[in-house]
N, CA, C and O of each residue as an XYZ file, in Angstrom:
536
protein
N     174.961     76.339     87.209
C     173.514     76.411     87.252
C     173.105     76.605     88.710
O     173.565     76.013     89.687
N     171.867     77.828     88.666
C     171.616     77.674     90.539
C     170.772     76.576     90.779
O     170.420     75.623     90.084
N     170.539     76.924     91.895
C     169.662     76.159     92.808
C     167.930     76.269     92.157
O     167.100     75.397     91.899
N     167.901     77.893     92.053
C     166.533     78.325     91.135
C     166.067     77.970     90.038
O     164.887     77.721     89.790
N     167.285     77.914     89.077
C     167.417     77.604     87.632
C     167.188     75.764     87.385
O     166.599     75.239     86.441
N     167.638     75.297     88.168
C     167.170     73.747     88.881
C     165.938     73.440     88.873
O     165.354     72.777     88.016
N     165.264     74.176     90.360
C     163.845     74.018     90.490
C     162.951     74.432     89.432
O     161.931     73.768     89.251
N     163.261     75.719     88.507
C     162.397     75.876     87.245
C     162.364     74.825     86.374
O     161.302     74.275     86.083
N     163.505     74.464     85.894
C     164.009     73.454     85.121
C     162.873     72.285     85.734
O     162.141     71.839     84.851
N     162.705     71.903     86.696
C     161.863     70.731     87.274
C     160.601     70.800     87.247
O     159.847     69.867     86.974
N     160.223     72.166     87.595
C     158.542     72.647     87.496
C     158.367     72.942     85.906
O     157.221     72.546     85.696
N     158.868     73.407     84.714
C     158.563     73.691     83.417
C     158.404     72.204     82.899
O     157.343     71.940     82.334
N     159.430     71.128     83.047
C     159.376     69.672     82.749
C     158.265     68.969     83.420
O     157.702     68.112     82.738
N     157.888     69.140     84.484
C     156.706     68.201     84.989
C     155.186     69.036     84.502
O     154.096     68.465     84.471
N     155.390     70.365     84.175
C     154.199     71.140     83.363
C     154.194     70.128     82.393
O     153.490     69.119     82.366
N     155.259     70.592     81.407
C     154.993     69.274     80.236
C     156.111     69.910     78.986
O     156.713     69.235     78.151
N     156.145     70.963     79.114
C     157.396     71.915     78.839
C     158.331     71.265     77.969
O     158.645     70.122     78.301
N     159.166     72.032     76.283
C     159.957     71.016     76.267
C     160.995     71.331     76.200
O     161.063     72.486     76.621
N     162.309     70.830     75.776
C     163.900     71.369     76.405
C     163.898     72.801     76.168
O     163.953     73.679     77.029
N     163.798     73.011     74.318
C     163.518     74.635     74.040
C     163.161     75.503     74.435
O     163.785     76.533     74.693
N     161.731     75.196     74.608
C     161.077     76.066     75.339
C     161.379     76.059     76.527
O     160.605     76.820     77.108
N     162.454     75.383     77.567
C     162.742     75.454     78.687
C     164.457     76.797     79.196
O     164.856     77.450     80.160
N     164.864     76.484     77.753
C     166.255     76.719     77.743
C     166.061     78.185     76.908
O     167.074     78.808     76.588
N     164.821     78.664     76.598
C     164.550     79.834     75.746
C     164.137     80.769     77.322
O     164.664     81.824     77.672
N     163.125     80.047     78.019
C     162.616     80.871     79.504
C     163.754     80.870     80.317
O     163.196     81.435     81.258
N     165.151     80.659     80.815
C     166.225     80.556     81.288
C     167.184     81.216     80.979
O     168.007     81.810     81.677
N     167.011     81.047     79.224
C     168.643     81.943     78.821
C     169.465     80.758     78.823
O     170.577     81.148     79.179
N     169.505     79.484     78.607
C     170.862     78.889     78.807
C     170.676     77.810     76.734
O     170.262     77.937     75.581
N     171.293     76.991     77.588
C     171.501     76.275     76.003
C     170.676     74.885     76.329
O     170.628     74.160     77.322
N     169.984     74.845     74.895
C     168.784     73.627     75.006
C     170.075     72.169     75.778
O     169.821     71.634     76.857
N     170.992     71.904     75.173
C     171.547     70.915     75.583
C     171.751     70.679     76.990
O     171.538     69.553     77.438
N     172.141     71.620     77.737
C     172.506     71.524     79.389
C     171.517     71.352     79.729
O     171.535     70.672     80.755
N     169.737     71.835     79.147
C     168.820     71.502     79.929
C     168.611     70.126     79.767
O     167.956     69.652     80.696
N     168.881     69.474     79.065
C     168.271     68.324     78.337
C     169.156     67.365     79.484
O     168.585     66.495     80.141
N     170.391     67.610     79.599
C     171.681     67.251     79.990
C     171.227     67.124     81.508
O     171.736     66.180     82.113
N     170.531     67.761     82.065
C     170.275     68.184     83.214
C     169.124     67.323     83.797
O     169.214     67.008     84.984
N     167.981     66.886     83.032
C     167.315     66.385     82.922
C     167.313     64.647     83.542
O     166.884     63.987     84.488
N     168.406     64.439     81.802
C     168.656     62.979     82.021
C     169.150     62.465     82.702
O     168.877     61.289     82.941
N     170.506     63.415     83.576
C     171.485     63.226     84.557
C     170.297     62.909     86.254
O     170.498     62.173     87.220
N     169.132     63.849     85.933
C     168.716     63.895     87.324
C     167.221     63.228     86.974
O     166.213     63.544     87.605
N     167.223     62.412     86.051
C     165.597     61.560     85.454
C     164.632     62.233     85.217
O     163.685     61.699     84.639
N     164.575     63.554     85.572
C     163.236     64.300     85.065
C     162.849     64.096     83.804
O     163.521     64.156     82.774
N     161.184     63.734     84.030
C     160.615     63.347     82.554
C     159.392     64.150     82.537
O     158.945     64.724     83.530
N     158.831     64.169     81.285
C     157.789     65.337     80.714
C     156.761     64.464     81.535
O     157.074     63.302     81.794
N     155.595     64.952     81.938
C     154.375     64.619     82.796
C     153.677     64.572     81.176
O     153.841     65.202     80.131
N     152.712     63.304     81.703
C     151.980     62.514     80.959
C     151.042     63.549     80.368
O     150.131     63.686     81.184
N     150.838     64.380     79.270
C     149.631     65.182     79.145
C     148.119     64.344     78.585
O     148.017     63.396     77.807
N     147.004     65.153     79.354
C     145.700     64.385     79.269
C     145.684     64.231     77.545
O     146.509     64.618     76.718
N     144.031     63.298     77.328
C     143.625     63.230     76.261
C     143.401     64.948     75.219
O     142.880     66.014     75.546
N     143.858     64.645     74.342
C     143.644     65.999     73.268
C     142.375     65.938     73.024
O     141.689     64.968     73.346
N     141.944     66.933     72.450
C     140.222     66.972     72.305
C     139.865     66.835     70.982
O     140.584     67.525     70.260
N     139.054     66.225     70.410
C     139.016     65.734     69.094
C     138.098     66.413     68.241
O     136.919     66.164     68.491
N     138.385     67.461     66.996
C     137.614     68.363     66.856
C     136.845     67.488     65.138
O     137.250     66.620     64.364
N     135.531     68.400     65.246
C     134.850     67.461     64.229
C     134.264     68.407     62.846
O     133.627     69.453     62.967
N     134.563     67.906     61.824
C     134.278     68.957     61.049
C     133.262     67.810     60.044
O     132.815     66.759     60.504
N     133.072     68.208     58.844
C     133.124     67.423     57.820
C     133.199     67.276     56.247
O     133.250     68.350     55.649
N     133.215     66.118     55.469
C     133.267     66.002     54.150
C     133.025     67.339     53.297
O     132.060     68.103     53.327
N     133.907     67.377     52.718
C     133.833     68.422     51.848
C     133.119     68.376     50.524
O     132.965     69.292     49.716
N     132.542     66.594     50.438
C     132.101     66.264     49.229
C     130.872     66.022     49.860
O     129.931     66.815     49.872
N     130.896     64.818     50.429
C     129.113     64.039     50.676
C     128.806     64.460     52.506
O     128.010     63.841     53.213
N     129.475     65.383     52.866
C     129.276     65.592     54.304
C     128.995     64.933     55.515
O     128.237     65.430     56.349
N     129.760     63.449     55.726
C     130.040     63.091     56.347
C     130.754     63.463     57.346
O     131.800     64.002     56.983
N     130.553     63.365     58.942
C     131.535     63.922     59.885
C     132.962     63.205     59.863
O     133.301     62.022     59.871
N     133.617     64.347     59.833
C     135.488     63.667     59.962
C     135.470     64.056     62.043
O     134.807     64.695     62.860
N     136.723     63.116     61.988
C     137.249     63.020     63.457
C     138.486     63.088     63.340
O     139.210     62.218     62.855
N     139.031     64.839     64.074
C     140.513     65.159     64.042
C     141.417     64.696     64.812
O     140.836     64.236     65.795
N     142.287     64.593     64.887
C     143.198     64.778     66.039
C     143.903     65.760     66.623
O     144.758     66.050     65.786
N     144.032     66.363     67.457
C     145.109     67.342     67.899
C     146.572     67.238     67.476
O     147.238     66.305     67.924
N     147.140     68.159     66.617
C     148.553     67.713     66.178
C     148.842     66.784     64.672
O     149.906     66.269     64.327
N     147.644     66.778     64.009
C     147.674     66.240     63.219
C     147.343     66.585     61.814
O     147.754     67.735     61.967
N     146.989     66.578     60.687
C     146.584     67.409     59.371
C     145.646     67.408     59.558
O     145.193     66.363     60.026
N     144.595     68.703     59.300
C     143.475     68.925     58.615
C     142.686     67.509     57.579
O     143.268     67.075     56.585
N     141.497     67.028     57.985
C     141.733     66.269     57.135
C     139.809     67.029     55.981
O     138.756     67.441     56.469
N     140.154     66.899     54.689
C     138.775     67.920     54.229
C     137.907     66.349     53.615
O     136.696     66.390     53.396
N     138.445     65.486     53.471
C     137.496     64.776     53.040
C     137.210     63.100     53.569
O     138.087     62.568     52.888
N     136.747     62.284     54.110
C     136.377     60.994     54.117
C     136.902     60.109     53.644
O     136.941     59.057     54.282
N     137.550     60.199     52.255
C     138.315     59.374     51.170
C     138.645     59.122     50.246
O     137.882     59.795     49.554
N     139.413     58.493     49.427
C     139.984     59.260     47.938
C     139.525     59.483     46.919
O     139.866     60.024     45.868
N     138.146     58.697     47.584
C     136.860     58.800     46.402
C     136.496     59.874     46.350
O     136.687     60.545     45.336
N     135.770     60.427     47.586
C     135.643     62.179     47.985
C     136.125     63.032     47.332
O     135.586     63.887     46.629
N     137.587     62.747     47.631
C     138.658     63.635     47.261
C     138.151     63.946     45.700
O     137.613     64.914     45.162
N     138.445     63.074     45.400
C     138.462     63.055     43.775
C     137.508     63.329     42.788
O     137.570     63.699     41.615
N     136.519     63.022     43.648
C     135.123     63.479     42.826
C     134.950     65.022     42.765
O     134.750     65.659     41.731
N     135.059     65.557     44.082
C     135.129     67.036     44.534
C     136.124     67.760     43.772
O     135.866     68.909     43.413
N     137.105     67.284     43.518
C     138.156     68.020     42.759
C     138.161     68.033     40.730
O     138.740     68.623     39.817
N     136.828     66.683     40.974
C     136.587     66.728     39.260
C     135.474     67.579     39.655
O     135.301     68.143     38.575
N     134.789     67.965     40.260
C     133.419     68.664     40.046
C     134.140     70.155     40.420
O     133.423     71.155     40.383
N     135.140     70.243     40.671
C     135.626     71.928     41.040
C     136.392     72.076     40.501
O     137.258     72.244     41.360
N     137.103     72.213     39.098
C     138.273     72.189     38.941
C     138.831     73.488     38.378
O     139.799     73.564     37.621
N     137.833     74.876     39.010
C     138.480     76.133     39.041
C     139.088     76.261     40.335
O     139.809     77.233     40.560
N     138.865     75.337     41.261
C     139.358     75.748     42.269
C     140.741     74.774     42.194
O     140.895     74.307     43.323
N     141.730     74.326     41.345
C     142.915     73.582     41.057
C     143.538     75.008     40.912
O     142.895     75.960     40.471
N     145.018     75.092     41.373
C     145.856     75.858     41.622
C     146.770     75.092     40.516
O     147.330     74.047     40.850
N     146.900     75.529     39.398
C     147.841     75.037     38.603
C     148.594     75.674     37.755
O     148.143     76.312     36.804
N     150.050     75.531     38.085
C     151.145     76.379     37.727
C     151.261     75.699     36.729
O     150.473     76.173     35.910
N     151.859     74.728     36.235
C     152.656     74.225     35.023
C     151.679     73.783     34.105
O     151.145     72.683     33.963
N     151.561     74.765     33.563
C     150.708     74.854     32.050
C     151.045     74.934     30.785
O     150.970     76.143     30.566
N     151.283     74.555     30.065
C     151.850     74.800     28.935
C     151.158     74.852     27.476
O     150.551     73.805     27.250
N     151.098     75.653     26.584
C     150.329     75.748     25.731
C     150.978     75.373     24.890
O     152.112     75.360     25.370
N     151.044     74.894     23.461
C     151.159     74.522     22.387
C     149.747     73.998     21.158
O     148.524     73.936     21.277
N     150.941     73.632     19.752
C     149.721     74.112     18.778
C     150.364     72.575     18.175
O     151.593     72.533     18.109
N     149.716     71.521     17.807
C     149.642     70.483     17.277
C     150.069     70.540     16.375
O     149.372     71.195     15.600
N     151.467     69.964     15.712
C     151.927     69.855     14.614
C     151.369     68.803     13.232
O     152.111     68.375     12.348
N     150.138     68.593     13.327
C     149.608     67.660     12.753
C     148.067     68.147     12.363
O     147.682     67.749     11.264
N     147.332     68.792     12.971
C     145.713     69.278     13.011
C     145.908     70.568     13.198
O     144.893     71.254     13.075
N     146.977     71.169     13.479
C     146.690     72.867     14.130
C     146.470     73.277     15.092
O     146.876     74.391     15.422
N     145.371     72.111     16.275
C     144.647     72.816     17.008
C     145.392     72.971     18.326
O     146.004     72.092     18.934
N     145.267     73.935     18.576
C     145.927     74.865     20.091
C     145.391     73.909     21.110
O     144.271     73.428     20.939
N     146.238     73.543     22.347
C     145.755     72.667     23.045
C     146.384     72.909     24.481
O     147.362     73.633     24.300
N     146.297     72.726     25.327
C     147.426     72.951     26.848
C     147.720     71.977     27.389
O     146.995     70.997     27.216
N     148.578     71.897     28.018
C     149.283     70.410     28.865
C     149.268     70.928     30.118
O     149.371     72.148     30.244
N     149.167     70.281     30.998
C     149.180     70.329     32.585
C     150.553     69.646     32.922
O     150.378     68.429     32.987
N     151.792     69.983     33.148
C     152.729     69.245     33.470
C     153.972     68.316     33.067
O     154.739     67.619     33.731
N     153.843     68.610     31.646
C     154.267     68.143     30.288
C     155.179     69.371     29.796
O     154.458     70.348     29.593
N     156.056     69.540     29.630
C     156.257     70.902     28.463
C     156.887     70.150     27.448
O     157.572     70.697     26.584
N     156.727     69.107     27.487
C     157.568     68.402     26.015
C     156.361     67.477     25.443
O     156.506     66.304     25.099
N     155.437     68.033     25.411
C     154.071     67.270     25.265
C     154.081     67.875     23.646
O     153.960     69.089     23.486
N     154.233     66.953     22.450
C     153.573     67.487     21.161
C     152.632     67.609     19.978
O     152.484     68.207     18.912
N     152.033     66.623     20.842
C     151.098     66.738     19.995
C     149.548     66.527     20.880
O     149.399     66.432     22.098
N     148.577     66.499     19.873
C     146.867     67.053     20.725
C     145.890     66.097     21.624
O     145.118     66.251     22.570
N     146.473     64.747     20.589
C     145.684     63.679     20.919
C     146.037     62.400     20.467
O     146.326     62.368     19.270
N     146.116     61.042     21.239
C     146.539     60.242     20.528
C     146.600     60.078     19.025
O     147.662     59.879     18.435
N     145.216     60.184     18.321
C     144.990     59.989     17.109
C     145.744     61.119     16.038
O     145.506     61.317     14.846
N     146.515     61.624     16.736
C     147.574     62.896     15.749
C     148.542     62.247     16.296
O     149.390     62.055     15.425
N     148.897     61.757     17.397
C     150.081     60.919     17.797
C     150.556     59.725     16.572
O     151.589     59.425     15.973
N     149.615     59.424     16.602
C     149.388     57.942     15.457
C     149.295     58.443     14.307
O     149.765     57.695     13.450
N     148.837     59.511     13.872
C     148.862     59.726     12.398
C     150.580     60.073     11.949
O     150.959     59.532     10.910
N     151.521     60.886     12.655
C     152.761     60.911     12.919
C     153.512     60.153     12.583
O     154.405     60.312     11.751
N     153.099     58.675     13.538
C     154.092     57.605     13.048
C     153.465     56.974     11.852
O     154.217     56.237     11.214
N     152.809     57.047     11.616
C     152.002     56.702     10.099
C     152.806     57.324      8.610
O     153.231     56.899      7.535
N     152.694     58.468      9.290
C     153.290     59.394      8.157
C     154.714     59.341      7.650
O     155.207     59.560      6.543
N     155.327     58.900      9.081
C     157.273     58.600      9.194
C     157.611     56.938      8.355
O     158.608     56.402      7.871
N     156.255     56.594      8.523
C     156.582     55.243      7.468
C     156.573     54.891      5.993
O     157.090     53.979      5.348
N     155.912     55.784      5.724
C     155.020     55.491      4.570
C     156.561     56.304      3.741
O     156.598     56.455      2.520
């Protein structure tokens, strides 16, 4: 390693820089930088406060408070959540659907997540075991 490759190594780490991205601007291998580092104490410089971005509720529009680096957040709380998602529920992305036809009433019905779901409604559930007794 030079003398140059050193001093970068020292100025990219006290930026705030991290091994990767140090050992990607160099050409060498993340480990020797890292290696290089610990051997000679260089540590990442303290970065300031992140800036906290503000959006809000997706239900009752309350302001949310983000963090930098952190999830998106769309609603206030699970109450939110949940209400918004019963009052929208074309906007549910739902793959596992399954249709079937009630072996008991006829009537065509769909399952969300079930494919071994057979029958429509409890009360055809129960007529079933009713029927297996008698």
């Amino acid at each position: 390693m030079t003398t140059a490759q050193k001093e970068r190594i020292e100025y990219l780490r006290s930026k705030g820089d991290s091994y990767a991205a140090i050992a990607a601007d160099l050409g060498m291998s993340e480990n020797t930088v890292k290696s290089y580092c610990r051997r000679n104490n260089i540590s990442v410089a303290i970065k300031q406060e992140l800036p906290v971005a503000i959006d809000i509720c997706a239900n009752c529009g309350i302001p949310l408070q983000h963090t930098q680096g952190s999830k998106q957040k769309r609603f206030c709380s699970d109450k939110c959540r949940m209400a918004w998602w019963k009052a929208h529920p074309e906007a549910v992305n739902r793959r596992a659907v399954y249709h079937f036809v009630c072996p008991i009433c006829g009537t065509e019905f769909e399952s969300y997540g079930n494919a071994r779901r057979r029958y429509c409604s409890r009360a055809c559930f129960g007529q079933s075991r009713r029927a297996c007794h008698e």
